[in-house]
C-alpha positions in Angstrom: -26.4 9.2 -4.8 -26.7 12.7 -3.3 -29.8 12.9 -5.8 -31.6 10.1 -3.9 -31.8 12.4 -1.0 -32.4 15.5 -2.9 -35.3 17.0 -0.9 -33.4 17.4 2.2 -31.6 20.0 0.4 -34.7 22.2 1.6 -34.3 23.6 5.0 -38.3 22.9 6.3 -37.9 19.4 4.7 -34.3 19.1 6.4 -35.5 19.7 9.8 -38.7 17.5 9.9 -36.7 14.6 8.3 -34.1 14.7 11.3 -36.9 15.2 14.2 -38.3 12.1 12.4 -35.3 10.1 12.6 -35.1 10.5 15.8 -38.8 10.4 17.0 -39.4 7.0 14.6 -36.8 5.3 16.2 -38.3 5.8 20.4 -41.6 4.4 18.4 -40.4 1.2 17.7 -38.4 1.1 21.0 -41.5 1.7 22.8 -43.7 -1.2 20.5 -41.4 -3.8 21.2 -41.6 -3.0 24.9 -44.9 -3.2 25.5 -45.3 -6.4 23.7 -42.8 -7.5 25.5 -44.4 -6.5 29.3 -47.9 -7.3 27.5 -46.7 -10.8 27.3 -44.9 -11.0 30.4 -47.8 -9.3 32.5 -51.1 -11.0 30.7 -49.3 -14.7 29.8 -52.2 -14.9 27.2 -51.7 -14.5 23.7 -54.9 -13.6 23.4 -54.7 -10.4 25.3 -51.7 -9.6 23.7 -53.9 -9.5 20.4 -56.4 -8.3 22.1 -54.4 -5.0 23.1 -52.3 -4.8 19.9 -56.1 -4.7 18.2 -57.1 -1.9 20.9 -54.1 0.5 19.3 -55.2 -0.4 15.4 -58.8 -0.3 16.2 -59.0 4.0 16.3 -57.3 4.0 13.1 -60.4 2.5 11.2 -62.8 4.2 13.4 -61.0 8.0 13.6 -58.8 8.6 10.4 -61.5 10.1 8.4 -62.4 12.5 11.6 -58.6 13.8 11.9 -58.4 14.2 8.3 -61.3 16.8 8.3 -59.5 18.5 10.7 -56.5 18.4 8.9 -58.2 20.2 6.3 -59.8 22.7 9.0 -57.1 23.3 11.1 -53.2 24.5 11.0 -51.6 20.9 10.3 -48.5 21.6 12.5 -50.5 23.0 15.9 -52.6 19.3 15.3 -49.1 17.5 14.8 -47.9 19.3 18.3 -50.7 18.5 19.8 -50.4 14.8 19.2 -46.9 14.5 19.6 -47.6 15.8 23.4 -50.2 13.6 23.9 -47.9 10.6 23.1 -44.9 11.8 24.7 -47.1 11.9 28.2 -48.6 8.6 27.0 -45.0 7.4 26.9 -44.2 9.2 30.5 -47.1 7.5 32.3 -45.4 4.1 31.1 -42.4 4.9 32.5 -43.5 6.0 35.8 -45.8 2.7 35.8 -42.8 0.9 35.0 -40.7 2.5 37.6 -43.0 1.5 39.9 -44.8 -2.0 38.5 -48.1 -1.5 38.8 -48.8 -2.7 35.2 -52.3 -4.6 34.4 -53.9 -5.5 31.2 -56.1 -3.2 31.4 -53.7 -0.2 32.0 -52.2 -1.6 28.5 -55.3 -1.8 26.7 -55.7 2.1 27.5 -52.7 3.1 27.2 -52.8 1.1 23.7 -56.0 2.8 23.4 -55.2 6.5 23.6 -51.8 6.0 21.3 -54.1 4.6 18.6 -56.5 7.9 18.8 -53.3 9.9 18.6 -52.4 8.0 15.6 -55.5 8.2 13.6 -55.3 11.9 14.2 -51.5 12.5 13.5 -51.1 9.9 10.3 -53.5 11.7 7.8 -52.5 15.2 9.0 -48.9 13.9 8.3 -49.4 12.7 5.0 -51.4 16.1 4.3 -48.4 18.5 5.7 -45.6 16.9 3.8 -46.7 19.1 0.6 -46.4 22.7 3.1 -42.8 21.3 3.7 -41.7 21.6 0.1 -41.2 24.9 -2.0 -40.8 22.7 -4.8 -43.7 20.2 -5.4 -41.8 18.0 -7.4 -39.7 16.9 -4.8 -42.9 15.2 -3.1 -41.7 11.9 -4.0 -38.7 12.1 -3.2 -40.0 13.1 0.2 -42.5 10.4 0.3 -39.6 7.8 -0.2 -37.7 9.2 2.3 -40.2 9.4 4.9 -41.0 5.6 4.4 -36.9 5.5 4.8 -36.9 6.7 7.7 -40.0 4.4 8.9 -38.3 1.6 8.0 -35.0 2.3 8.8 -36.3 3.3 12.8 -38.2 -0.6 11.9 -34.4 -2.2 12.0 -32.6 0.3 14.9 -35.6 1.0 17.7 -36.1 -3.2 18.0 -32.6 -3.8 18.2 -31.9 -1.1 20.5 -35.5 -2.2 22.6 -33.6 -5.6 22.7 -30.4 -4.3 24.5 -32.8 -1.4 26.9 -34.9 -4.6 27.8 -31.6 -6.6 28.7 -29.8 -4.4 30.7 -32.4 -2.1 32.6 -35.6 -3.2 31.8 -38.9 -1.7 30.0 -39.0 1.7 32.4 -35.7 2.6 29.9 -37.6 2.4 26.7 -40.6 4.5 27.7 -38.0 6.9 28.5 -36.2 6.4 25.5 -39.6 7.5 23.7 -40.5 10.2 25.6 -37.5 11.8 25.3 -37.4 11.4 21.4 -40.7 13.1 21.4 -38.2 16.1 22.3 -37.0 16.1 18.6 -40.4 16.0 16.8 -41.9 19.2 18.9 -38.7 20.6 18.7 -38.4 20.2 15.1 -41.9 21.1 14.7 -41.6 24.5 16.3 -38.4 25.2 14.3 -40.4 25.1 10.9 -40.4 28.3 9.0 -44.0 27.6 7.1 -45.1 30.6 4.6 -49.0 31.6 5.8 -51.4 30.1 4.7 -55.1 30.9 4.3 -57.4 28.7 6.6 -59.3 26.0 4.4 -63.3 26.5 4.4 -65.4 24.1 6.6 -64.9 20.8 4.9 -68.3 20.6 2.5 -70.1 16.8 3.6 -68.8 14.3 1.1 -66.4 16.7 -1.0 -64.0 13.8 -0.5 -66.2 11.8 -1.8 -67.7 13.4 -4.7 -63.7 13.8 -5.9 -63.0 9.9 -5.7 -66.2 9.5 -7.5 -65.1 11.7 -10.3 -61.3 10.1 -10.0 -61.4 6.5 -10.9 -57.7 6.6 -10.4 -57.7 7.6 -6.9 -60.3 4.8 -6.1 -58.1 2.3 -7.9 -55.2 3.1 -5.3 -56.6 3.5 -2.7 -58.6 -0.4 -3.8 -54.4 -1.4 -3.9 -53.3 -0.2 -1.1 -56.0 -2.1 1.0 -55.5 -5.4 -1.0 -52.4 -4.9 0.1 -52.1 -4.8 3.3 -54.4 -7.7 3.6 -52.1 -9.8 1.6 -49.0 -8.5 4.0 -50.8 -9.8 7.1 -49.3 -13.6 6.8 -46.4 -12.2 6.5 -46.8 -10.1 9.6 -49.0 -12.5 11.6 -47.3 -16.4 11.1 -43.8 -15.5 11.4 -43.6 -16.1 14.7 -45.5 -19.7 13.8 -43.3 -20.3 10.7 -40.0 -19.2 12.8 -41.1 -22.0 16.0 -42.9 -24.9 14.4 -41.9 -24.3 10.6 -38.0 -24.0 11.2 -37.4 -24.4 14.5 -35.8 -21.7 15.5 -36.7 -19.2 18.2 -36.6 -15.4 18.6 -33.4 -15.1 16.8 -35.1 -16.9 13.8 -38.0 -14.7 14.4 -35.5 -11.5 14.3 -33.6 -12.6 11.6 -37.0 -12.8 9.1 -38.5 -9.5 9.8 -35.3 -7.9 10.0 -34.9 -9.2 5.9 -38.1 -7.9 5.7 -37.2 -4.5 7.3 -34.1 -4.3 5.1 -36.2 -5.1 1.4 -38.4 -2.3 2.6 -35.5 0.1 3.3 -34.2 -0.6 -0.1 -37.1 -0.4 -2.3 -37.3 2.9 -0.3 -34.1 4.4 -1.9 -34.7 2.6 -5.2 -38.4 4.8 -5.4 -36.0 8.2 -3.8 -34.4 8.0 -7.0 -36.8 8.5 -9.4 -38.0 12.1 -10.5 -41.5 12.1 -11.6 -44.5 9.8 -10.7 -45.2 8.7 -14.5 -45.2 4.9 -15.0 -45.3 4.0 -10.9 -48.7 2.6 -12.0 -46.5 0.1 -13.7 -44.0 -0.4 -11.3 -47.8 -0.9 -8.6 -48.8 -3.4 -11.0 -45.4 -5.9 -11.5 -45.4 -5.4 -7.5 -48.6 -6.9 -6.9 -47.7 -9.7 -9.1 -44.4 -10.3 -7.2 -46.4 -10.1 -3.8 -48.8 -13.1 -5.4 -45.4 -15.1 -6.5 -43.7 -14.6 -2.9 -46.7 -15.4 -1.3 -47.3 -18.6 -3.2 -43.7 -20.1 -2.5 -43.8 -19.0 0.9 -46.8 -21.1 1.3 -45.3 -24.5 1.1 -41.0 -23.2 1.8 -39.5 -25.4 4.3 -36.1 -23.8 4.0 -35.0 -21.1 6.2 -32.5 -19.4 3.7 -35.4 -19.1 1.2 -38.0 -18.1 3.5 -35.0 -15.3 4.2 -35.3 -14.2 1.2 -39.0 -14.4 0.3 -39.3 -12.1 3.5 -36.6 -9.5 2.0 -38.8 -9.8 -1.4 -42.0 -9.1 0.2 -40.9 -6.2 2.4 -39.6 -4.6 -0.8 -43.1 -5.1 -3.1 -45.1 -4.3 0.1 -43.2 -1.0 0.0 -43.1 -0.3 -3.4 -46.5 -0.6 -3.6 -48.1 1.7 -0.3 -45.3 4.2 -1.3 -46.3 4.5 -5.0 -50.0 4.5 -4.1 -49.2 7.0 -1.7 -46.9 9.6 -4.2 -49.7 9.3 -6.9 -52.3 9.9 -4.5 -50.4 13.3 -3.1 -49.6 13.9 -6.8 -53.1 14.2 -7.8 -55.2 15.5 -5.0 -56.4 19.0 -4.3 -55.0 20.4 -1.2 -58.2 21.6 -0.1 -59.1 17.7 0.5 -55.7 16.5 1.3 -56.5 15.6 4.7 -59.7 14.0 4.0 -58.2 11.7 1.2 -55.1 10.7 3.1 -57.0 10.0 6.0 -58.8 7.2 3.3 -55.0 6.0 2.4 -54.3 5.9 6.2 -57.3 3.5 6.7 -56.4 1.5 3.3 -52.7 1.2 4.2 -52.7 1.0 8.2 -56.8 0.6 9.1 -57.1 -2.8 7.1 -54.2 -4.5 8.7 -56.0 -5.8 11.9 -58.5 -7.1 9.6 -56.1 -8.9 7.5 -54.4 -10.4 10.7 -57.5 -11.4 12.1 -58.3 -12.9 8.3 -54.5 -14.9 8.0 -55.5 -16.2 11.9 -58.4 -17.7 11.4 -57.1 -18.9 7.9 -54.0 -20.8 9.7 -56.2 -21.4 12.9 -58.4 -23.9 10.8 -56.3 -24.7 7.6 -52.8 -24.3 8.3 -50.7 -21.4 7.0 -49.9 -22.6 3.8 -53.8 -21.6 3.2 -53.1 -18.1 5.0 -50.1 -17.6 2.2 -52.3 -18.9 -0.6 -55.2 -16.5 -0.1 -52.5 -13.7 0.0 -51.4 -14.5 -3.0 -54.6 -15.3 -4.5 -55.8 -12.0 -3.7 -52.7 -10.1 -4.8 -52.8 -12.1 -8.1 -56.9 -10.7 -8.5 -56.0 -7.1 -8.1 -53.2 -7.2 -10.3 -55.0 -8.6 -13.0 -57.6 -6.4 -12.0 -55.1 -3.3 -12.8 -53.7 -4.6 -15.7 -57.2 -5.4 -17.6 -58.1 -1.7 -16.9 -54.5 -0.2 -17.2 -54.8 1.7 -20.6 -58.1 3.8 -19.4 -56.9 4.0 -15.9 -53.0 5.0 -17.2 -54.6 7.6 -19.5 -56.8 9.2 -16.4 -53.9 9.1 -14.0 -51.7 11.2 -16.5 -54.2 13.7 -17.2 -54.9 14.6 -13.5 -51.0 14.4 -12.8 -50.8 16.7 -16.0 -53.0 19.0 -14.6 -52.0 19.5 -11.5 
């Protein structure tokens, strides 16, 4: 056991890890809230979209932008920089809250500005995780317990929104956030990071020319974004499935994407386990396949214990895949483009999943959701076949660039 957590035996690693923990979990208490006041202020479902597309938008647009400057610029003084911009974000909710001038479009903003923060900090994240690590064959170790921690703050910060939202209200969970921005520039500051010479001025389309030379890297970064698109049901119709599907109400709701929360926490410690990225392209491949399967029953699954455990399924594929695309990715690209390609993962993994739930919408706006569910698993089914007709060439590829570097 004590090997599944194995990189946190290195003190830089150690300290991020716990500042995340921390930081993660005010995250999530702060989504649920303003979904939550969103709902309550706007009473339109449509502007709860709306504003929930307003955060993802930047991510699509910005990403590639604040991964250039990941590869220009000292990755911990851009990770401080956003970190302070989203605690005072998360202050300026509170004091709004405090006093209850709240409007949509004070959301949409505010929604707004956490997204550019995001597309900035999520590729220069990805890129720093390497400087963390003496030894870089801990990465994916560290990669699995980063989406750990993610997923683990996915189960605790909703729950504990719930009981904030209960007792005091939503001034309490901007606070909550704000102060657990505390831990991540603290822990930030506390890094002892050896120095490093500044990258050159990123060269126009070096990212490029590399994923045109790496068919491997195009491949998974193709995955992830299938992906994601094929999540989005599972992320958009819940609430649909939960009400009108089997009848239940928020508790239903909870108790589905907390399954889904938990098979993404486990396939999480499953991946921390293993101790070298050879054959997760198989392991990317049979998840793809189970993400068609799941899909496919969930389409036409009246029963509330399956659909329980579909949703504990897909959360566990969903993860295995991003986090394997994700520790193959790392394991193969040079650091000088690091934040460049990451920012391309960033947009793959997070960028595509407004599209996909405006895709499963539409889908179950005109054909039901069984039609949203089929597509998914249609589309999964494609790009694992997809993988597996080109597996030999692509397997021999990938092992030669992990080889090499």
């Amino acid at each position: 056991m004590l090997e599944t957590f194995r990189s946190l035996r290195e003190r830089n690693f150690r300290i991020y890890f716990s500042g995340q923990v921390i930081s993660l979990i005010g995250t999530w208490v702060q989504q649920v809230a303003v979904s939550w006041l969103t709902y309550s202020v706007t009473g339109s479902p449509f502007l709860l979209g709306l504003i929930s597309f307003a955060g993802q938008l930047p991510m699509l647009v910005l990403a590639p932008w604040g991964g250039s400057l990941a590869d220009r610029f000292p990755r911990r003084s851009i990770l401080l920089l956003t970190q302070w911009v989203e605690m005072a974000v998360a202050s300026g909710l509170a004091l709004i809250a405090v006093f209850g001038h709240f409007n949509a479009w004070i959301l949409a903003v505010c929604a707004l500005a956490l997204g550019c923060a995001g597309a900035i900090e999520m590729p220069t994240r990805q890129a720093f995780l390497p400087e963390l690590l003496e030894d870089r064959r801990l990465m994916g170790n560290a990669i699995a317990l980063n989406s750990m921690v993610f997923n683990g703050a996915r189960l605790v910060g909703p729950a504990l929104a719930a009981g904030l939202l209960a007792l005091t209200g939503t001034a309490a969970c901007f606070i909550v956030n704000a102060l657990s921005f505390v831990a991540a520039i603290y822990s930030l500051s506390c890094l002892h990071l050896p120095g490093q010479p500044m990258h050159a001025r990123p060269r126009a389309g070096g990212a490029a020319d590399w994923l045109r030379h790496s068919p491997p890297a195009r491949w998974l970064l193709l995955s992830a974004a299938i992906t994601s698109l094929c999540l989005s049901p599972f992320m958009t119709l819940m609430p649909v499935y939960a009400r009108d599907i089997f009848h239940g109400g928020p508790a239903t709701l909870g108790l589905l994407m907390g399954a889904s929360g938990c098979g993404a926490l486990l396939s999480a410690l499953l991946l921390a386990t293993r101790r070298h990225p050879h054959g997760l392209e198989i392991v990317l491949v049979l998840a793809l396949f189970a993400i068609a399967i799941i899909a496919a029953l969930f389409a036409d699954n009246r029963q509330l214990p399956v659909a329980v455990v579909l949703s504990l399924l897909s959360g566990t594929a969903f993860i295995t895949i991003v986090t394997s695309c994700n520790t193959l990715l790392q394991s193969i690209v040079p650091d000088a483009l690091r934040g460049r390609v990451m920012a391309l993962y960033s947009m793959a993994f997070l960028g595509m999943m407004p599209l996909g739930s405006l895709l499963s919408g539409s889908l179950a706006h005109r054909y039901g959701g069984s039609a949203a569910f089929s597509a998914a698993a249609c589309g999964a089914l494609v790009m694992g076949l997809l993988l597996l007709q080109r597996g030999r060439r692509l397997r021999r590829l990938l092992h030669e660039s992990l080889d090499a570097a």
